[in-house]
C-alpha positions in Angstrom: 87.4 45.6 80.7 84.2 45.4 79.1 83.1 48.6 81.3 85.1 50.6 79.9 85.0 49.9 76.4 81.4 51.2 76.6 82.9 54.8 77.2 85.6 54.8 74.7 82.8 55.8 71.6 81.0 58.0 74.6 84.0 60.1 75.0 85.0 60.6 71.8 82.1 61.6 70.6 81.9 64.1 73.3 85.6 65.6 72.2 84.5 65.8 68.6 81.7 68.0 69.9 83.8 70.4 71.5 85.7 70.2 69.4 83.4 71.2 66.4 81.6 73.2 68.6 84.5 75.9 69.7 84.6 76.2 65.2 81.5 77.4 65.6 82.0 80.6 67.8 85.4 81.1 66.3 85.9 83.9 63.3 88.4 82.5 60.6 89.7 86.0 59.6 90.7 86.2 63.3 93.1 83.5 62.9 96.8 84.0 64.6 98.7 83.6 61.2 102.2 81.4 61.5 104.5 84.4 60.0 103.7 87.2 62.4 106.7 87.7 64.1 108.6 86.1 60.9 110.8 86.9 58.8 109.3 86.5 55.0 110.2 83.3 53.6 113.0 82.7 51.2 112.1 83.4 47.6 113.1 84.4 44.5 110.1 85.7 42.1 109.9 87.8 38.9 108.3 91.0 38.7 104.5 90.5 36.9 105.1 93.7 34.5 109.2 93.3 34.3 109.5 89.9 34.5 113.5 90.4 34.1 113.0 92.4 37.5 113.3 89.5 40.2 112.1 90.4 43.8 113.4 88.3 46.8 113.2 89.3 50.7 116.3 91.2 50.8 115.6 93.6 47.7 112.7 94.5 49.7 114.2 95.7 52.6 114.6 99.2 54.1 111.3 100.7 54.4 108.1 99.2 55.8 105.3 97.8 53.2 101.5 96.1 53.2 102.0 93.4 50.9 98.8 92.3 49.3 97.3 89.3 48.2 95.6 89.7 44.9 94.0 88.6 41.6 92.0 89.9 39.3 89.7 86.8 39.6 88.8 88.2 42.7 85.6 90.6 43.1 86.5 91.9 46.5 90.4 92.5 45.5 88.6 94.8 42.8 86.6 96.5 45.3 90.0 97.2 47.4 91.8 98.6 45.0 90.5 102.1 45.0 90.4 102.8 48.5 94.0 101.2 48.6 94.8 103.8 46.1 94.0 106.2 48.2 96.1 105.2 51.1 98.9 105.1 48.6 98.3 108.5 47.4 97.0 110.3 50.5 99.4 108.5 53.1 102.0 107.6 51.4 101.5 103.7 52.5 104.1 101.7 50.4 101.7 99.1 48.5 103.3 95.5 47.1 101.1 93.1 45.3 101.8 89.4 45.2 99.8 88.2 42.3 98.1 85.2 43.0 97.8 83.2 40.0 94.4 80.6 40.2 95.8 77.3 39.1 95.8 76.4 35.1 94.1 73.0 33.9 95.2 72.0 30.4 92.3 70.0 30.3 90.0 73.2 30.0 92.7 74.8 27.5 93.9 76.5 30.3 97.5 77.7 29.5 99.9 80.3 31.4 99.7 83.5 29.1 102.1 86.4 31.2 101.3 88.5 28.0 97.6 88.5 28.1 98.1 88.6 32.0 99.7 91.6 32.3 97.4 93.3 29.7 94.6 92.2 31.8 95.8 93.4 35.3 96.9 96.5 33.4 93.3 97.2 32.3 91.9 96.3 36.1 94.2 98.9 37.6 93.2 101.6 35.4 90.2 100.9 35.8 89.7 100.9 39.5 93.2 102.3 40.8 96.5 100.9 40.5 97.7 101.3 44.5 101.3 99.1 43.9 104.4 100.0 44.3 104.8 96.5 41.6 103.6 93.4 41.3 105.4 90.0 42.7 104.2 87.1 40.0 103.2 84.0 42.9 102.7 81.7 39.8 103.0 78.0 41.4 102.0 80.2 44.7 104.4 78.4 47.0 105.0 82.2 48.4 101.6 82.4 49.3 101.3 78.9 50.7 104.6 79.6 52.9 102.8 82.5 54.1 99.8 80.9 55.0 97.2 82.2 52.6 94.0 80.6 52.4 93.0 82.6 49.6 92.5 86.4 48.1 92.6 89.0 49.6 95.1 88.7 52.1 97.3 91.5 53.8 100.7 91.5 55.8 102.5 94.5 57.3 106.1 93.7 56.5 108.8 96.0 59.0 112.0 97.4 56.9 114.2 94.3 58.1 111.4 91.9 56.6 110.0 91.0 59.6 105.6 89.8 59.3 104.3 92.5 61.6 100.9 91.3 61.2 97.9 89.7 58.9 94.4 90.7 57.7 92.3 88.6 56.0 89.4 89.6 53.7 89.0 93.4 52.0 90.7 96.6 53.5 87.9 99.4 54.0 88.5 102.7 55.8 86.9 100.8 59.2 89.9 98.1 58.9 92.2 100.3 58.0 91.8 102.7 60.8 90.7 100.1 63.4 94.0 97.6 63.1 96.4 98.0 60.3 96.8 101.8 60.4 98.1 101.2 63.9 100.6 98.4 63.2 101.8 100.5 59.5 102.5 103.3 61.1 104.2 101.9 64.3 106.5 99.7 62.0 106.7 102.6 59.5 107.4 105.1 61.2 104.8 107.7 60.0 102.5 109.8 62.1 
């Protein structure tokens, strides 16, 4: 009994190694995420600009779309914007935002303001390019945490029944965009 006692720290130490040590060779924005194959989850969410506008699965069906993960918090969502513009106006790529709003501390002052919000995101997009069809408002974020995000930027191919086609994680460049999403866009778009 004794005997092996002595080997129950030995092996699991030895899984924790492997265990930490396949994290090490693995690339996080290579992640398999849970809603490919999936239909988007159930929501109901107002429109950022139009806030009487509300947005749910099914008033987005009929025609394929990259929904993106956004803020204007976030430097590389900034740096996106233009090229995603450009994908917009060059290839007709039908562009949804999900705005994700960074959580609010009233401690810090920090209070909801949709009225300052919109005028700052309205600024952004003029200034670097405004690629969106609209804007979904993800205020408490439970969209985003039902699809899985782990933070900004993050892109899904959505199919015209809803289905997640697929996810990207991190910035869309022309490499990306021509290496895997193009692909998957224009199989599930329909577009040449």
């Amino acid at each position: 009994m004794r005997k092996t006692l002595f080997y129950v720290p030995l092996v699991l130490f030895l899984g924790l190694s492997l265990f930490l040590l396949s994290g090490l060779f693995s690339d996080p924005r290579e992640r398999d995420a849970v809603m490919v194959g999936k239909p988007l989850p159930a929501f109901s969410l107002p429109d950022l600009m139009n806030p009487e506008q509300v947005w749910s699965p099914e008033t987005l069906k009929g025609e394929a779309f990259l929904l993106n993960v956004w803020g204007i918090w976030c430097p590389t969502c900034n740096a996106e914007l233009g090229y995603m513009s450009q994908l917009r106006n060059e290839q007709g790529v039908r562009i949804i935002g999900l705005y994700y709003v960074l959580p609010e501390d009233p401690m810090f002052g920090e209070v909801f303001d949709l009225a300052k919000l919109q005028v700052d995101v309205q600024s952004r997009l003029q200034a670097f390019g405004d690629p969106y069809q609209f804007n979904i408002l993800d205020r408490q974020r439970r969209l985003s945490m039902d699809l899985g995000v782990s933070g900004a930027p993050e892109h899904f191919i959505v199919d015209a029944k809803g289905i997640v086609r697929a996810h990207h994680i991190g910035d869309i460049n022309p490499q990306v965009w021509r290496a895997k999403l193009a692909p998957i866009y224009q199989q599930w778009a329909g577009k040449p």
